[in-house]
DRENLUMFI-269716 format. One record per atom (N, C-alpha, C): residue in one letter; atom name; y, x, z. Coordinates in pm, whole numbers. Last residue first. Layout:
BEGIN
+--------+-------+--------+--------+--------+
! residu ! atome !     yy !     xx !     zz !
+--------+-------+--------+--------+--------+
!      a !    CA !      Y !      X !      Z !
...
+--------+-------+--------+--------+--------+
% end
This chain:
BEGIN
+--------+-------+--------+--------+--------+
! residu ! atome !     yy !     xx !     zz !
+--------+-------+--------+--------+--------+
!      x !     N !  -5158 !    203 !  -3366 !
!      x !    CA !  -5191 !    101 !  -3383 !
!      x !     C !  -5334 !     61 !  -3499 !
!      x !     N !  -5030 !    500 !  -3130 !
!      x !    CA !  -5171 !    503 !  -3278 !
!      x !     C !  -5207 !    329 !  -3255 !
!      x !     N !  -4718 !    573 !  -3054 !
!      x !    CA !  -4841 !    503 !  -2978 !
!      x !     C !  -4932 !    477 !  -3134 !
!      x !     N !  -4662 !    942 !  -2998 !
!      x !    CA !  -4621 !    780 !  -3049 !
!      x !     C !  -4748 !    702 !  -3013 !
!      x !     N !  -4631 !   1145 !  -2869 !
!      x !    CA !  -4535 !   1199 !  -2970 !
!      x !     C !  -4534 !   1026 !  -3069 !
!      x !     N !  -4524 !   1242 !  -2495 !
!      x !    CA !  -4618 !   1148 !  -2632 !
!      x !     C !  -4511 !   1105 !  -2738 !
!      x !     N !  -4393 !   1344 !  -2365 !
!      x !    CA !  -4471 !   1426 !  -2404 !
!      x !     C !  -4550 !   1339 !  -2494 !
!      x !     N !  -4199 !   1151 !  -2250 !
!      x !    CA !  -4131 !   1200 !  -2344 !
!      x !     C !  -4258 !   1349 !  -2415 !
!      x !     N !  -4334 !   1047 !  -1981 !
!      x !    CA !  -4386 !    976 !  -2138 !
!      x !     C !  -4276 !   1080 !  -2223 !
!      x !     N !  -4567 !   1342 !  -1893 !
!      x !    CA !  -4417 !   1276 !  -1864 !
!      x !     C !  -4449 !   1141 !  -1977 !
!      x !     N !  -4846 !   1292 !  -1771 !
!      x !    CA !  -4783 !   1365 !  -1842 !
!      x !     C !  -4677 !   1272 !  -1840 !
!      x !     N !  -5204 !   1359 !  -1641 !
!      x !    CA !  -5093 !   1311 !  -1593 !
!      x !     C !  -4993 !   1397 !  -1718 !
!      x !     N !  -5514 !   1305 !  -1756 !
!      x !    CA !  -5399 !   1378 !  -1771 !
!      x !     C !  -5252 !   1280 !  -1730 !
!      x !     N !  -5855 !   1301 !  -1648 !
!      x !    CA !  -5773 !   1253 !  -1671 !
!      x !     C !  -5662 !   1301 !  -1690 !
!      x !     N !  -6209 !   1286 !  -1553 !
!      x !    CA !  -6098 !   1402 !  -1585 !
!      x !     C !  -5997 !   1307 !  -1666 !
!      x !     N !  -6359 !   1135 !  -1314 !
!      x !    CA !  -6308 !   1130 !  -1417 !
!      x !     C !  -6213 !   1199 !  -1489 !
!      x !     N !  -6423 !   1080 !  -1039 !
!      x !    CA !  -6495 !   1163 !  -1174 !
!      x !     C !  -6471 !   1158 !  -1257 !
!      x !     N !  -6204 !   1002 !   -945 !
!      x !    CA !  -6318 !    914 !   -945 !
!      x !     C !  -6407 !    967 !  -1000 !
!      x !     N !  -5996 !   1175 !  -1151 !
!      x !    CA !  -5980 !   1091 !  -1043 !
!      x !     C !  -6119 !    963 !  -1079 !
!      x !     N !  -5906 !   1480 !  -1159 !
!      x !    CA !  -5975 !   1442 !  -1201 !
!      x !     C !  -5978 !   1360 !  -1097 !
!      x !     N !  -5589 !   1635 !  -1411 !
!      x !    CA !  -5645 !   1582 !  -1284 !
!      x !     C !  -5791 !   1524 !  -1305 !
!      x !     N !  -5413 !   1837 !  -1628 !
!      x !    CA !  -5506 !   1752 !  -1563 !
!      x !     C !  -5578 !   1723 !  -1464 !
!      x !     N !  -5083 !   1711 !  -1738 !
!      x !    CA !  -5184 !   1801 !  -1604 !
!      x !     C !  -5315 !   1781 !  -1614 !
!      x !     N !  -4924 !   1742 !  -2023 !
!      x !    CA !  -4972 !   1697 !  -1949 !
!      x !     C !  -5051 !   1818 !  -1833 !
!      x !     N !  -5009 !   1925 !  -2367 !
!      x !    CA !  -4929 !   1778 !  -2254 !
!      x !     C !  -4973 !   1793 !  -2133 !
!      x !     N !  -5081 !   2063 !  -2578 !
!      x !    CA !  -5088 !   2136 !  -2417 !
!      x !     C !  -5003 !   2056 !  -2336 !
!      x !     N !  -5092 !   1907 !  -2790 !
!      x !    CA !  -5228 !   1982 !  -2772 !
!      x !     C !  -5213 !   2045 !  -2648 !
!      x !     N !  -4926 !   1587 !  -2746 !
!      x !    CA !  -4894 !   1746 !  -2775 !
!      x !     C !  -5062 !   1795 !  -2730 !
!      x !     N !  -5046 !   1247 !  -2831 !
!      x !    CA !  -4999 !   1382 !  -2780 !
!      x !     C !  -5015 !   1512 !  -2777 !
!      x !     N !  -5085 !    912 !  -2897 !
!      x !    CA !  -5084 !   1076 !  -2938 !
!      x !     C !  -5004 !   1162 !  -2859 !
!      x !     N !  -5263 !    668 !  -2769 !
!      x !    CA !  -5153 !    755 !  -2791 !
!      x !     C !  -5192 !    871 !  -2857 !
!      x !     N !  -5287 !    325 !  -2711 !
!      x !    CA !  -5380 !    456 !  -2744 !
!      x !     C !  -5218 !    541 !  -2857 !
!      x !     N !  -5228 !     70 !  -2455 !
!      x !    CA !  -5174 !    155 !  -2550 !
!      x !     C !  -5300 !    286 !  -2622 !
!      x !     N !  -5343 !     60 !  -2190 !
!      x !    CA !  -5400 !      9 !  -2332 !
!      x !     C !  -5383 !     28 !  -2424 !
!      x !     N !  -5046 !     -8 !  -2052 !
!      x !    CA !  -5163 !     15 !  -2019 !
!      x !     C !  -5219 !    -53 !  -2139 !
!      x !     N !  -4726 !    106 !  -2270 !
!      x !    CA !  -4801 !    -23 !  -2212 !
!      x !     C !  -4953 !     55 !  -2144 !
!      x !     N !  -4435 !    235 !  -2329 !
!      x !    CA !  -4642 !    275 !  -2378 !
!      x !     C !  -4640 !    141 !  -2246 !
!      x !     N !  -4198 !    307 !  -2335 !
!      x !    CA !  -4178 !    260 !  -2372 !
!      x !     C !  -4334 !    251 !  -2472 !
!      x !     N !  -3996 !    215 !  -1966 !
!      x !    CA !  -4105 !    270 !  -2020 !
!      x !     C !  -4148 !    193 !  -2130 !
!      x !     N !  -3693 !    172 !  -1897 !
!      x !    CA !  -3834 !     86 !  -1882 !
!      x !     C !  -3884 !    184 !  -2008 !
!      x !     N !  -3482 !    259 !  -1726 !
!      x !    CA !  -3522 !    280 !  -1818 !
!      x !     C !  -3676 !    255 !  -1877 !
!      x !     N !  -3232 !    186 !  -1460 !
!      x !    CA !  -3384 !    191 !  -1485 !
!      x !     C !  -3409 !    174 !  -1644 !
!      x !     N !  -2947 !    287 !  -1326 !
!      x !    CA !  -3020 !    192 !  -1379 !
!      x !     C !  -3164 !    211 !  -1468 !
!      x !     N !  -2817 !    509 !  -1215 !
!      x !    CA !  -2895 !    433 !  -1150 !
!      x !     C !  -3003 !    319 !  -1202 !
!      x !     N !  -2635 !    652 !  -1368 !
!      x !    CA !  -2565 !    567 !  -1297 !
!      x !     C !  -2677 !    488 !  -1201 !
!      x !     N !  -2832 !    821 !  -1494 !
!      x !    CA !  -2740 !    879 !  -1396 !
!      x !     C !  -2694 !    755 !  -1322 !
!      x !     N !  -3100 !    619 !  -1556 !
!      x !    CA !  -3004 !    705 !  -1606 !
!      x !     C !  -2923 !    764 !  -1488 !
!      x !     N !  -3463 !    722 !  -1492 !
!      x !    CA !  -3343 !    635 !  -1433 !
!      x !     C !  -3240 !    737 !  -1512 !
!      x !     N !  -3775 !    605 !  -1622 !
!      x !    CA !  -3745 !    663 !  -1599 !
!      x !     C !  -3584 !    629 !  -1534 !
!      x !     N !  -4099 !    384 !  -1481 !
!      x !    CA !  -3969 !    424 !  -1597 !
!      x !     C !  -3901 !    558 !  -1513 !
!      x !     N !  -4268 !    312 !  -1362 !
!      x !    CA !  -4206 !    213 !  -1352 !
!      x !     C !  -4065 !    271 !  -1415 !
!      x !     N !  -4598 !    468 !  -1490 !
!      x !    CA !  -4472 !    499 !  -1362 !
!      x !     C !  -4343 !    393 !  -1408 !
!      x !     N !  -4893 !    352 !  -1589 !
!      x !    CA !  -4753 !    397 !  -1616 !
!      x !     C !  -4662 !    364 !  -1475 !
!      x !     N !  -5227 !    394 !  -1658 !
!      x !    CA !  -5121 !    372 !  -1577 !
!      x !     C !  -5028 !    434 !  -1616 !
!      x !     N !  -5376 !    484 !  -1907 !
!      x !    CA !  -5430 !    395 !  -1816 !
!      x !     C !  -5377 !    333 !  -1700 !
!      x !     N !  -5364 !    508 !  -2262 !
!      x !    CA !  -5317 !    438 !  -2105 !
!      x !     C !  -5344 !    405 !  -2033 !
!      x !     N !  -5602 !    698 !  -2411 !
!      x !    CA !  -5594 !    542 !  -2339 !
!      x !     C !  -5495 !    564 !  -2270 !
!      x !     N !  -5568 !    973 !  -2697 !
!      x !    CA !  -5598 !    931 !  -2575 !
!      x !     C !  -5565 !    768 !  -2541 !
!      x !     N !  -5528 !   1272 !  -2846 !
!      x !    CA !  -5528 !   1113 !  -2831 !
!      x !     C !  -5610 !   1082 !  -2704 !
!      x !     N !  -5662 !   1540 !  -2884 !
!      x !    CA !  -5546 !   1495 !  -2846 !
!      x !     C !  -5464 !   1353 !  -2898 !
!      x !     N !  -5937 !   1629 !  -2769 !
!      x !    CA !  -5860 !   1551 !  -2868 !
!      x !     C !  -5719 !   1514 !  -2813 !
!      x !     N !  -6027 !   1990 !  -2753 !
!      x !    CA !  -5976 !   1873 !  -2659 !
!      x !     C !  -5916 !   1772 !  -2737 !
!      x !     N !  -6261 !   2102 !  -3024 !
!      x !    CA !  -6135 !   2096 !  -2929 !
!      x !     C !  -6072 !   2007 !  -2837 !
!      x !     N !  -6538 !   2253 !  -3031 !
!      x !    CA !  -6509 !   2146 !  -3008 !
!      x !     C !  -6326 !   2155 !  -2948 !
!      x !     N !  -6719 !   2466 !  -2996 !
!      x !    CA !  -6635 !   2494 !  -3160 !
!      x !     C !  -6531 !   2360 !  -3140 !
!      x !     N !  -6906 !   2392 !  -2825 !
!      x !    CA !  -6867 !   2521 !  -2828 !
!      x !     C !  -6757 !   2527 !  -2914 !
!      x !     N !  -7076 !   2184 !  -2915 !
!      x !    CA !  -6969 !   2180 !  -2805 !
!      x !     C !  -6868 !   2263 !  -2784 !
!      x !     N !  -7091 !   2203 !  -3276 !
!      x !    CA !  -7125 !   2188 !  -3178 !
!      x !     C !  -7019 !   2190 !  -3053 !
!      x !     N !  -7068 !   1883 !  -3499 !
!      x !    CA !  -6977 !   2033 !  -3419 !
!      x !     C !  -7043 !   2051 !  -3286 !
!      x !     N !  -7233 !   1849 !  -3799 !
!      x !    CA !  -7218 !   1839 !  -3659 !
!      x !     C !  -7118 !   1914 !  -3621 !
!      x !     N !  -7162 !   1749 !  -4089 !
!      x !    CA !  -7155 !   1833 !  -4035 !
!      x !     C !  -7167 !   1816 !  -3872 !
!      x !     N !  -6991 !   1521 !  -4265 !
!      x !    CA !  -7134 !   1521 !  -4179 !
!      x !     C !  -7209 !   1627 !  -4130 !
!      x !     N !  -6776 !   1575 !  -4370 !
!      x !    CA !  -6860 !   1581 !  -4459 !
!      x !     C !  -7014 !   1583 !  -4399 !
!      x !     N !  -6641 !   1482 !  -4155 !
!      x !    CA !  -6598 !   1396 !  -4237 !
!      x !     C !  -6739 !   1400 !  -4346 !
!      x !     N !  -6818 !   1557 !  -3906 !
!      x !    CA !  -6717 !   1625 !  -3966 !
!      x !     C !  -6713 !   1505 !  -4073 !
!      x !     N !  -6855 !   1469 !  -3574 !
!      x !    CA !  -6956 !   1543 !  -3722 !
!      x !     C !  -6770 !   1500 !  -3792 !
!      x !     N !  -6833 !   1382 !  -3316 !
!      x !    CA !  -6975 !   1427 !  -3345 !
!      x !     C !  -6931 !   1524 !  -3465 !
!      x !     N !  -6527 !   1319 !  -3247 !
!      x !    CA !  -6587 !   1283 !  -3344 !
!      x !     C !  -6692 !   1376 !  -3323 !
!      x !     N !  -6405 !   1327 !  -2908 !
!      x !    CA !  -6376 !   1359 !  -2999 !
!      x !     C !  -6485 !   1297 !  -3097 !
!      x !     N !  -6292 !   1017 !  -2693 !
!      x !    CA !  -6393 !   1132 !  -2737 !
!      x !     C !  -6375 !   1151 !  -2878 !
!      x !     N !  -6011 !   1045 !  -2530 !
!      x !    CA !  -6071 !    965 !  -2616 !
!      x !     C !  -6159 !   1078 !  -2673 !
!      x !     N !  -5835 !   1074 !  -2180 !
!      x !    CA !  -5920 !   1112 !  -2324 !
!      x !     C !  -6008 !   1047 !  -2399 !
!      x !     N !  -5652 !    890 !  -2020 !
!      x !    CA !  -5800 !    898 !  -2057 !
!      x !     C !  -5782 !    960 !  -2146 !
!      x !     N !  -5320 !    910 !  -1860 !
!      x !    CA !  -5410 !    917 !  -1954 !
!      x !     C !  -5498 !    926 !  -1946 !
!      x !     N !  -5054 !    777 !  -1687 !
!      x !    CA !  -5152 !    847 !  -1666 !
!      x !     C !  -5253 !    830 !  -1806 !
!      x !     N !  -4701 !    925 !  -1687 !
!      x !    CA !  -4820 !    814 !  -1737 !
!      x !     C !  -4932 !    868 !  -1714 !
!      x !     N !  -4405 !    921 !  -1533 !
!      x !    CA !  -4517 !    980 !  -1565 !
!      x !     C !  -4565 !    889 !  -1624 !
!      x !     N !  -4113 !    829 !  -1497 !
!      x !    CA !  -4161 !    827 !  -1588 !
!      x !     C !  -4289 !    897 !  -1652 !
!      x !     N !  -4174 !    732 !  -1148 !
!      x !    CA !  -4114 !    725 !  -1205 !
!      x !     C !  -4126 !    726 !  -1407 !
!      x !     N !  -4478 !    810 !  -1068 !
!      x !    CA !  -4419 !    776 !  -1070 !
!      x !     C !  -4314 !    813 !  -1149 !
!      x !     N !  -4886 !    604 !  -1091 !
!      x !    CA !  -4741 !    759 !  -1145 !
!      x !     C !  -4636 !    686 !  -1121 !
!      x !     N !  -5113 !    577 !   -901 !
!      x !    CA !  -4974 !    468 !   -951 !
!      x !     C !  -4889 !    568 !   -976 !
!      x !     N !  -5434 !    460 !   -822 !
!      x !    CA !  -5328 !    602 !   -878 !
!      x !     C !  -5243 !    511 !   -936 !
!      x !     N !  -5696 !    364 !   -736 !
!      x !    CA !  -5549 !    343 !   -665 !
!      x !     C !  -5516 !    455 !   -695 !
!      x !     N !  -5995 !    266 !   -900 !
!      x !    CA !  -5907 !    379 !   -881 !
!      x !     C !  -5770 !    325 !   -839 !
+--------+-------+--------+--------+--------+
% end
């Protein structure tokens, strides 16, 4: 894939949600919500202050994130459904 966000976008993967419930419960597809976590998979080369100077982005490729339940765009690149989103829409990086 040749996708390169710019400035302070990032690009995201979804991370699959969990099968079953803590108490082992299935979910079916239907009852299923979009997870909101996710992969880095490209970052835009920051954001810029007024005077010009560059604000380095602060998620790495590989990073695994959290984010808002309505972040982002989504796009689908290669077959792949994916979310373009500012980085000030991720709420931290999950270590």
């Amino acid at each position: 894939m040749a996708f390169k966000p710019l400035h302070d976008r990032v690009l995201v993967k979804r991370v699959q949600s969990e099968e079953k419930t803590k108490g082992g419960l299935i979910i079916p597809d239907t009852a299923k919500e979009k997870p909101a976590e996710g992969e880095v998979v490209a970052v835009g080369a920051g954001a810029r202050k007024d005077s010009g100077e560059l604000i380095a982005p602060s998620v790495a490729v590989g990073d695994r994130i959290l984010f808002g339940k309505w972040s982002g765009t989504e796009v689908t690149l290669d077959g792949v459904e994916m979310l373009i989103m500012k980085e000030s829409d991720i709420m931290g990086i999950i270590s």
